[in-house]
N, C-alpha and C positions, 0 to 999 in steps of 0.2 A: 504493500500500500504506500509505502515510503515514496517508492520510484514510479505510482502513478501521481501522486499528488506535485513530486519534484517534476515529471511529465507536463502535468497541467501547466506549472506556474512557466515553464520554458515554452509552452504553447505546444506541446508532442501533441498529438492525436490519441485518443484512449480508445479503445476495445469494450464497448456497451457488456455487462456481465461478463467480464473475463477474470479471473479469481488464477493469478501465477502462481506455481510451486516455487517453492527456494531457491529460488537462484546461487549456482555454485560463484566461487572467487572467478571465472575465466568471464561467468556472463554480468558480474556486478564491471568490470574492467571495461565490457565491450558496450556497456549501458553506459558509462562516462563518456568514454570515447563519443558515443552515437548523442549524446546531449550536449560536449564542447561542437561537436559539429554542425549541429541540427541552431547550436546560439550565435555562430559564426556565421550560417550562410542569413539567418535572421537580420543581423547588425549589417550586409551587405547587402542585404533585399532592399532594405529601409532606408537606404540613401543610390538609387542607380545611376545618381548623375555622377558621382564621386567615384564611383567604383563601376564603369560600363561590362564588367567579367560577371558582375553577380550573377549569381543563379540560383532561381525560385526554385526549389525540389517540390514535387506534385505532393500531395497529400498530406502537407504539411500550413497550419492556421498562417495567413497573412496577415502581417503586422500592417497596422493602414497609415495612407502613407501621411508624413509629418511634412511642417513648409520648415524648411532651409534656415537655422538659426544666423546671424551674420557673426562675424568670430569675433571674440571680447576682446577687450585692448586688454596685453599684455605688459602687468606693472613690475617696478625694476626689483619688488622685493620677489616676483616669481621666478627672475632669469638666474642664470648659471653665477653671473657675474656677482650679485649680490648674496651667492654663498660664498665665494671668490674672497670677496670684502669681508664677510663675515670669519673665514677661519684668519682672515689676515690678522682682525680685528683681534682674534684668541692669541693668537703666536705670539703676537708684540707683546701683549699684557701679560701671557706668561712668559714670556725669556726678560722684560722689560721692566714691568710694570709690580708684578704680584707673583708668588711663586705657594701653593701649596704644598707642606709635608705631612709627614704623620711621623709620631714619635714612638721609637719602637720599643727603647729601654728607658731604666729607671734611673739615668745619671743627673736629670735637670727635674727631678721630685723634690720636693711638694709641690713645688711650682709648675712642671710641667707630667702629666701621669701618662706614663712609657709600656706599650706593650705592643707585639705585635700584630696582635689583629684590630686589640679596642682601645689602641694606643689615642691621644687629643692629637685632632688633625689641626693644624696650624697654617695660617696665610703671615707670609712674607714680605717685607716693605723692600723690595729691591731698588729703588729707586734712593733710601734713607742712606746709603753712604758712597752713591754714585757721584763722577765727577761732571761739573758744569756739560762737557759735550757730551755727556751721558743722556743726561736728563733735556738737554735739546734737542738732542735726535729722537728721543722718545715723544718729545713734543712735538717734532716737523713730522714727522709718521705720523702720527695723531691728527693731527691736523690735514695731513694728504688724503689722509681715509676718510675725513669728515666732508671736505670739497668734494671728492671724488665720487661720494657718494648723494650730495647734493645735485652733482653735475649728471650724472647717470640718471635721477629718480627725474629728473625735468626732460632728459632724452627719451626716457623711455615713457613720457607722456604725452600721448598720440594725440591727445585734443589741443596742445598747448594753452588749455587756459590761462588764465591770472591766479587763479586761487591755487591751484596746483603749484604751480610756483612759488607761490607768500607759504604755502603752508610746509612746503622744502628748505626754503630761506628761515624761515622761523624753528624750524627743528634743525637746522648747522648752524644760528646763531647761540642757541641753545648749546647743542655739545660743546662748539667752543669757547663757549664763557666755561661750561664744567671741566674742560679740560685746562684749558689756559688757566683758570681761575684755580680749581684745585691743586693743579701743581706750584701754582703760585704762591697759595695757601701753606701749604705745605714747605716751601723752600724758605717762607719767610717764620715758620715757628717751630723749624729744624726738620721736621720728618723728612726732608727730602733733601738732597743734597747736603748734608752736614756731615762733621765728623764723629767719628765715633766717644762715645759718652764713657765711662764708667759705670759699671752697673748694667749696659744694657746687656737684653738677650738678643742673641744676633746667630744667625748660620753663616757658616762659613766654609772651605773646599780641604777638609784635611788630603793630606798627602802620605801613601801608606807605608814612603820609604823616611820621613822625616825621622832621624835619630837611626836609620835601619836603611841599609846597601841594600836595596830591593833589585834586580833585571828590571823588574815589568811595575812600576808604582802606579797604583790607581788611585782618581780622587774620589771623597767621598763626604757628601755633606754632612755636617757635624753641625749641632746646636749646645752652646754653654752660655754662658756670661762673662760679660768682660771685667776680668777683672784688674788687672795691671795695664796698664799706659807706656807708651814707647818712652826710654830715658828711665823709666820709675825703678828706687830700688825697693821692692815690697817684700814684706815676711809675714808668711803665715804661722803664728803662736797663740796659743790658750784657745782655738775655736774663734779667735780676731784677724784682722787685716791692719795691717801697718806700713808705714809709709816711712821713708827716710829722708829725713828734711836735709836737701841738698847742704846746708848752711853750717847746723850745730851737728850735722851726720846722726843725728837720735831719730827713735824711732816715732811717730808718733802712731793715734789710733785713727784708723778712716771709716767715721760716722755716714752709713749708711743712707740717713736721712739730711745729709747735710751736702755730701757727694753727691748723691742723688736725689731725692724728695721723703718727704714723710710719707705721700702715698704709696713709696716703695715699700717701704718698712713695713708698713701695715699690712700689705699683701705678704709681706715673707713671714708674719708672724704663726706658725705650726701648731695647732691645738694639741697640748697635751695633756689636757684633763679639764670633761667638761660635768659637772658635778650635775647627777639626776639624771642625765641624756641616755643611759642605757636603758633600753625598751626591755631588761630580762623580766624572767618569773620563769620562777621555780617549778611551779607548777601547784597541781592539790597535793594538801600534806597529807602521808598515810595515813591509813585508816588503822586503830589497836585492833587486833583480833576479840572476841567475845570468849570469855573462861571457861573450858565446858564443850565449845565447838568443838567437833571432828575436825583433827589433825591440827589442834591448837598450836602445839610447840613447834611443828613444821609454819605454819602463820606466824607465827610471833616472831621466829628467828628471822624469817624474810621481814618479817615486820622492822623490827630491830636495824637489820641492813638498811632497806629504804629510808628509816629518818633519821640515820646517821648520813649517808648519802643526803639527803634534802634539808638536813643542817648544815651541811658543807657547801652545798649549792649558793644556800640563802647567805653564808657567809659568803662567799665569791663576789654575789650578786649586790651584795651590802657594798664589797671592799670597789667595785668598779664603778658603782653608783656613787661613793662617796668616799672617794679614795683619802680622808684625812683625820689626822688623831685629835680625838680630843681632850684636853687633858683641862681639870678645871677644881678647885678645891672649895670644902666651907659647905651651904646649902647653894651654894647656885646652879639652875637647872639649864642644862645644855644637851641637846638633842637632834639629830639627825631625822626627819620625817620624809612623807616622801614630798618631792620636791620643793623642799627649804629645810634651813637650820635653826632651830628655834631658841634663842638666848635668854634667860632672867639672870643677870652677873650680879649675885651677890659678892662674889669674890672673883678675883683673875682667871677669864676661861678664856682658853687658847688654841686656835685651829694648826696645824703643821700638817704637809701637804708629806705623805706616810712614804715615799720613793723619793730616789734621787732622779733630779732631770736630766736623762739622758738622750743623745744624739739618734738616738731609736726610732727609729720609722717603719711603719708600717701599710703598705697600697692600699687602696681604700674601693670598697666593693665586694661585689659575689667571686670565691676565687675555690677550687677545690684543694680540698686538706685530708689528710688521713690522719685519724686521729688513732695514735698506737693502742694497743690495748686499750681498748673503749670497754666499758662494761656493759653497753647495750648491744659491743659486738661480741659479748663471749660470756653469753648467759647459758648454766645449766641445761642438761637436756632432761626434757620432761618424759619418764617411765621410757628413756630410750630413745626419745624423738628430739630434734630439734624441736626448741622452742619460736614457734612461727612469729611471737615478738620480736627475736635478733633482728637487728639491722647490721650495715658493713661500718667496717672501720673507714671507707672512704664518705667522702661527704661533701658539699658545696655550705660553705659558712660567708659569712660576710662579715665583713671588717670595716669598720668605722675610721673615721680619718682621725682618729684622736688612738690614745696607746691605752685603752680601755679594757682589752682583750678580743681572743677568740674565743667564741663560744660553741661548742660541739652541740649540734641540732641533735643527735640522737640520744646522749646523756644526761645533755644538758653542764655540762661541766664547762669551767673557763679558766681555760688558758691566758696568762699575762697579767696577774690581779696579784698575787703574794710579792712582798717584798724579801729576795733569796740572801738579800747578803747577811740578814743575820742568822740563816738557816745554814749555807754552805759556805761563808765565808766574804772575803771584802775580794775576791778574785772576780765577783759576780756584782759589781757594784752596780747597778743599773734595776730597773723594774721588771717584774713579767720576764727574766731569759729563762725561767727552772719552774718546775713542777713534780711533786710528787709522783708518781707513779701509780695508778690505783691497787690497793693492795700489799704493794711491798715496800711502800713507804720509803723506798728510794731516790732521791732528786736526779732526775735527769736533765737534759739542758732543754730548756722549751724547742728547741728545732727538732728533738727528736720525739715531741708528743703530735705536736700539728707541723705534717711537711706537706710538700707539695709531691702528686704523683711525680712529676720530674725528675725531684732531688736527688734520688741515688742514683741515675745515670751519670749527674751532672755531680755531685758532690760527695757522694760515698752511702753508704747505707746509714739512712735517720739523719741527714745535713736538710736544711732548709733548703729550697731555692730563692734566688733573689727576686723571683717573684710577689713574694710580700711582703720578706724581710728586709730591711736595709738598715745604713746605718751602723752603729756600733755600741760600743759602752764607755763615750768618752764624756762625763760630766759637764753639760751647759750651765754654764752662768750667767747667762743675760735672760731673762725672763718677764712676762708682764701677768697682772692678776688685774682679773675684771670681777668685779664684783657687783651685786643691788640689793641694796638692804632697805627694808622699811623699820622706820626707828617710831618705835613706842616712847620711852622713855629717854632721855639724852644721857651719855656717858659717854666717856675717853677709847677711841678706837686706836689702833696702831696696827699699819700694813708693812710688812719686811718682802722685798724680794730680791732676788739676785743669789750670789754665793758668799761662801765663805773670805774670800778676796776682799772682794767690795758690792755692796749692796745699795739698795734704796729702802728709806724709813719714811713714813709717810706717819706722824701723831697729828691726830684729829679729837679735840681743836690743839689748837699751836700760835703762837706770836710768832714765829717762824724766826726766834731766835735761835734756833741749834744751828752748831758747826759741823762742820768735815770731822772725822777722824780718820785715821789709815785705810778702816774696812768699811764704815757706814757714812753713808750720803743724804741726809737728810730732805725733805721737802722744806724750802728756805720760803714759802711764801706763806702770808699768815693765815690760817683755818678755820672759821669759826664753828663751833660744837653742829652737829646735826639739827636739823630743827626736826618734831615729830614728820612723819611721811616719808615716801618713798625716795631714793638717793643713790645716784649708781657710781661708782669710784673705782678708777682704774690706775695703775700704777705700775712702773716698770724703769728694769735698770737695763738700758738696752747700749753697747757701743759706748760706752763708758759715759753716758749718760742718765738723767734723773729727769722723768717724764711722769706729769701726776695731771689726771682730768677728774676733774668734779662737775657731775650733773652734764656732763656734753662740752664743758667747755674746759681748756688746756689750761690750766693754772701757770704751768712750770714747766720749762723745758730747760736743763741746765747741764752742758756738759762739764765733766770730772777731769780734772788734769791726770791724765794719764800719759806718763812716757819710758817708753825700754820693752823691750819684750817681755814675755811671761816665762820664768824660767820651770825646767819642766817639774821637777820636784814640788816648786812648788803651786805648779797645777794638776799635779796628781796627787796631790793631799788637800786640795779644793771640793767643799759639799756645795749641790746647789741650796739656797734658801725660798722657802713661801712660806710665813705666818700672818696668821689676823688674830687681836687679841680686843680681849674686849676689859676694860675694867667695872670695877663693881658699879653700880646705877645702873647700866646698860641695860636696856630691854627693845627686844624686838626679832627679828626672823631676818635669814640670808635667803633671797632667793634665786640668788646667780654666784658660779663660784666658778670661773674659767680660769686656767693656766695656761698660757703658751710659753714657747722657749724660740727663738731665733736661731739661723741658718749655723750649721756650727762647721767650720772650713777646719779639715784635719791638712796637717803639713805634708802626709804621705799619702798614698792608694793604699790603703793596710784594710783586706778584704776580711780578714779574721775580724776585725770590727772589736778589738779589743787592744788597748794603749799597751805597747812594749815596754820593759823594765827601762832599759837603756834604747830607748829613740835616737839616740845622737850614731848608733849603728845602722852603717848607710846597709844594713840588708832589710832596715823595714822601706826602703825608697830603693829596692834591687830592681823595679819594673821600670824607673827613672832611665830613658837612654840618651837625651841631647846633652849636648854640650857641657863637661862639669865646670866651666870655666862661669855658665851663664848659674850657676846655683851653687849654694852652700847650706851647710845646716848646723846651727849653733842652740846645742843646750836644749833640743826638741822642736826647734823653728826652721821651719822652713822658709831660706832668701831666697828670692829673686832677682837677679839683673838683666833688665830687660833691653833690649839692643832697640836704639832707632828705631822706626818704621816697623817694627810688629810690636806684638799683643798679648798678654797671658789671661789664656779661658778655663774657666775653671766650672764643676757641676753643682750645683748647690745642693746635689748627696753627693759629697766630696769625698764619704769614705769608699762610696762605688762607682766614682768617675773616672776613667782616664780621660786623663784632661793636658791641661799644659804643664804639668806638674812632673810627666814621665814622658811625653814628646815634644816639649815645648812650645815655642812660641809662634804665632801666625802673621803671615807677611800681610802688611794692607791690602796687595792687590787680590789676594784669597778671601777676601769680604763678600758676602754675596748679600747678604740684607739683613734689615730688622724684623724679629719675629714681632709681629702684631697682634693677633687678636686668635682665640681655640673659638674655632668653627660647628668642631663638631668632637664629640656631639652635646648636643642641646641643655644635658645638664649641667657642663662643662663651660659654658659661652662665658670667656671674659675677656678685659685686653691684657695681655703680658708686661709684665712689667718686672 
């Protein structure tokens, strides 16, 4: 029936009651065939001035005959030429104008998120460090294509009116004010032809013999940041950047937000604890079994397992949700709820932030893990049987951008939450690397409870891959604390962050009499008490600076005289600091308690992610191959001497970049542009900075 109704609509002839058997594969072929031909001689019957060979086949419906449409004018967007224009229009813009990539590793994280398939695809300002004839031939092309195309859409209008024309002329006065105008734009408030900045992120054309005798070197675009400047002598020491003042040869520190903008700063700041944000539970608490039931003491002993199991969860779940001690003396009531801290300060009660802040990063997203001996992958077999609860030890978790932990979907357990150094030692100085083991109560190192299928190919059996791990365990001291509190009662606040070095002290209220000491840096501008209501305060010793915002607005920004490197000793007996104290009067609830820590730049590629005894041994910098004449390292710091006319790029996860630190440095003409803006995807959309 198919192939009479297809008959019909092509105008076949039908057969009055004829009912076909099934047609085999040779007669469905020879029924195509006979309907592309039977539509062909159709489309030639129908016009026989155009075609004098047609030929009417007998017994076949005639199509009746149509009058002669006259042929439509042919517009310049339908010819050959304006696809012509158009890929012309692609090439320039990409070899010229804008270049997309995709990011495939994790060397330019936090900032930039690296993978290979759902790596941030990125658009390229090639135009930002292009020379004057650069950028004018990109402009006289522009402009040829704009004419040219003007000139063409008025030829190929066949009526030549007037409006066709004004409305051509009005769409090429149009582009070229957007073109002339935007490059204009552009040239006069840097993006385009200027020279290269400090700070920025930029692509550029590594070379795969630089530092290495290749035969056959190939180039290969690389993205970092810039961070040293031709002429400069720079040292990377204590997780800082320094500079050596041509003059007095010291070193000094190179502020961030000073180099470059405060809105850089802001964007580099890394959440590492964001207090309440974890979405866990536990789940239902078990249930006691009934005294007396069949098979009580078999129920009870599982019983017993489960809410020891779900007292440990809900500690986990506590320690991620509110990762801080509280310690408080006398009758005053201090309390952790869900989402806020609840204070009545009869006496001194004091928050401390329960880990040290380390350089530890973790990708952020759905990533799969295997979680070793899981307990919901190696439950009992029931009378013989698998237990059809078991789940695998492999699993898809997701990981949050803050060091909060991993949490195993089928157990419910969380990885990254205990503080190990007082369990295994100060070898393990950092947060979340170790976890018990279920059952034998053995600390293993957290890459070998959650790794990635990958890892043992790539890393040995139970290593992480650098798939989610990064970073290392080298102690951050620049830190900021964002906090909102609403004040019941008014009382004396005091915020500390930073380290053991030197910190910032923020006492609320204050006459903003306090001085400098060695280690602490006080907020110098005057405070006055809380009034009841709500109040957000933020604080931070960032770059050897003292940064305090009350209510949205910047009180204080005041940099610390800092000069010399950091020597290593005594940065490897540096803690980080975050307290908030409250004294007696105080009343009221916290209901924001955010920690970040800043970019933290290690001197070497040291992939162990763990600070060596003796640093000043050049085999933690063994992957270092240019020139030793252009670097030095003194006392744990990494110099640089950076030669005229190139550059030192560096990854902002510095402990898993190779970067210019082990192949050096990049000639200006290998500049190929400023990254600009992550594209895609869409949860991702912002500009680079």
């Amino acid at each position: 029936m198919a192939q009479l109704g297809l008959a019909r609509l092509l105008g076949v002839q039908e057969v009055a009651g004829s009912n076909p058997a099934a047609p085999t594969k040779f007669e469905y072929l020879a029924f195509f065939v006979r309907v592309i031909a039977v539509r062909r001689a159709q489309i030639l019957a129908s016009n026989p001035e155009k075609n004098k060979k047609a030929v009417v086949r007998p017994g076949l419906a005639q199509p009746k005959p149509t009058e002669e449409k006259p042929d439509q004018e042919v517009s310049f967007a339908d010819s050959k030429l304006s696809l012509v224009l158009l890929i012309a229009a692609i090439f320039l813009a990409r070899w010229y104008v804008m270049e997309p990539f995709k990011i495939p590793s994790g060397s330019m994280e936090p900032t930039l998120i690296g993978h290979e398939d759902y790596g941030d695809r990125i658009l390229t300002n090639k135009l930002a460090y292009a020379s004057q004839l650069h950028v004018i031939i990109a402009m006289g092309v522009s402009l040829l294509l704009i004419l040219a195309w003007m000139a063409l859409t008025i030829v190929y209008s066949a009526k030549r009116d007037l409006r066709s024309h004004w409305k051509a002329a009005v769409i090429t006065v149009v582009l070229i004010v957007m073109i002339v105008g935007g490059i204009g734009f552009g040239w006069a408030s840097g993006a385009v032809g200027a020279e290269p900045k400090r700070f920025d992120v930029m692509v550029f054309q590594y070379s795969t013999n630089w530092g290495v005798d290749e035969k056959d070197p190939q180039d290969i675009n690389y993205i970092k940041r810039l961070i040293g400047m031709p002429g400069d002598t720079l040292a990377v020491s204590g997780g800082d950047l320094f500079l050596q003042n041509p003059t007095t040869k010291k070193f000094e520190m190179i502020r961030k937000w000073e180099k470059g903008s405060i809105e850089l700063q802001e964007k580099l700041w890394y959440p590492v604890s964001k207090a309440w944000s974890v979405p866990y539970s536990a789940g239902p608490k078990p249930k006691a079994p009934t005294a007396g039931e069949p098979d009580y003491e078999a129920k009870k002993k599982k019983f017993d397992e489960e809410s020891e199991r779900f007292e440990k969860i809900t500690r986990q779940i506590d320690e991620a949700a509110f990762p801080w001690k509280i310690t408080y003396e006398g009758e005053s009531k201090a309390k952790a709820v869900e989402k806020a801290f609840e204070v009545d300060a009869k006496a001194p009660v004091e928050l401390t932030y329960a880990h040290q802040v380390t350089n530890t990063y973790i990708k952020q997203g759905r990533w799969p893990f295997q979680h070793v001996n899981c307990p919901a992958a190696h439950k009992p077999d029931i009378n013989g049987m698998r237990d059809p609860t078991q789940t695998s030890e492999f699993m898809t978790a997701y990981v949050s951008n803050t060091w909060e932990g991993i949490r195993c979907p089928n157990c419910g357990s969380v990885a990254g939450c205990d503080s190990v150094e007082e369990r295994v030692g100060p070898q393990f100085r950092g947060r979340g690397i170790a976890l018990p083991i279920e059952g034998a109560g053995e600390i293993q190192p957290f890459d070998r409870l959650f790794r990635t299928p990958s890892s043992d190919a790539q890393f040995g059996a139970g290593y992480s891959s650098a798939n989610f791990f990064y970073g290392g365990d080298y102690v951050v001291g620049d830190l900021k604390l964002d906090t909102e509190i609403e004040v019941e009662a008014s009382g004396s606040i005091k915020i500390e962050v930073g380290n053991s070095r030197s910190s910032s002290v923020w006492q609320i209220p204050s006459d903003g009499s306090d001085k400098d000491t060695p280690t602490t840096h006080p907020v110098q501008k005057a405070t006055a008490a809380l009034a009841p209501g709500k109040h957000s305060l933020s604080l931070s010793y960032i770059d050897a600076t003292v940064v305090a915002v009350l209510d949205g607005n910047e009180i204080e920004r005041r940099p610390v005289d800092v000069v010399g490197l950091v020597p290593w000793e005594e940065y490897h007996n540096m803690k980080s600091l975050a307290h908030v104290s409250f004294d007696a009067g105080f009343k009221g609830k916290m209901t924001m308690l955010n920690l970040f820590r800043d970019l933290f730049h290690t001197p070497g590629l040291d992939r162990t992610g763990f600070p060596r005894e003796n640093p000043a041994n050049k085999s933690v910098f063994s992957m270092s191959r240019h020139d030793e004449a252009d670097r030095e390292y003194q006392d744990g710091s990494y110099i640089a001497h950076i030669p005229e006319g190139k550059y030192l790029m560096m990854g902002d996860n510095s402990p898993s970049s190779t970067d210019g630190r082990v192949w050096g440095f990049v000639p200006r003409d290998r500049l190929v542009g400023r990254a600009g803006v992550v594209w895609w995807p869409p949860s991702r959309w912002r500009s680079i900075k």
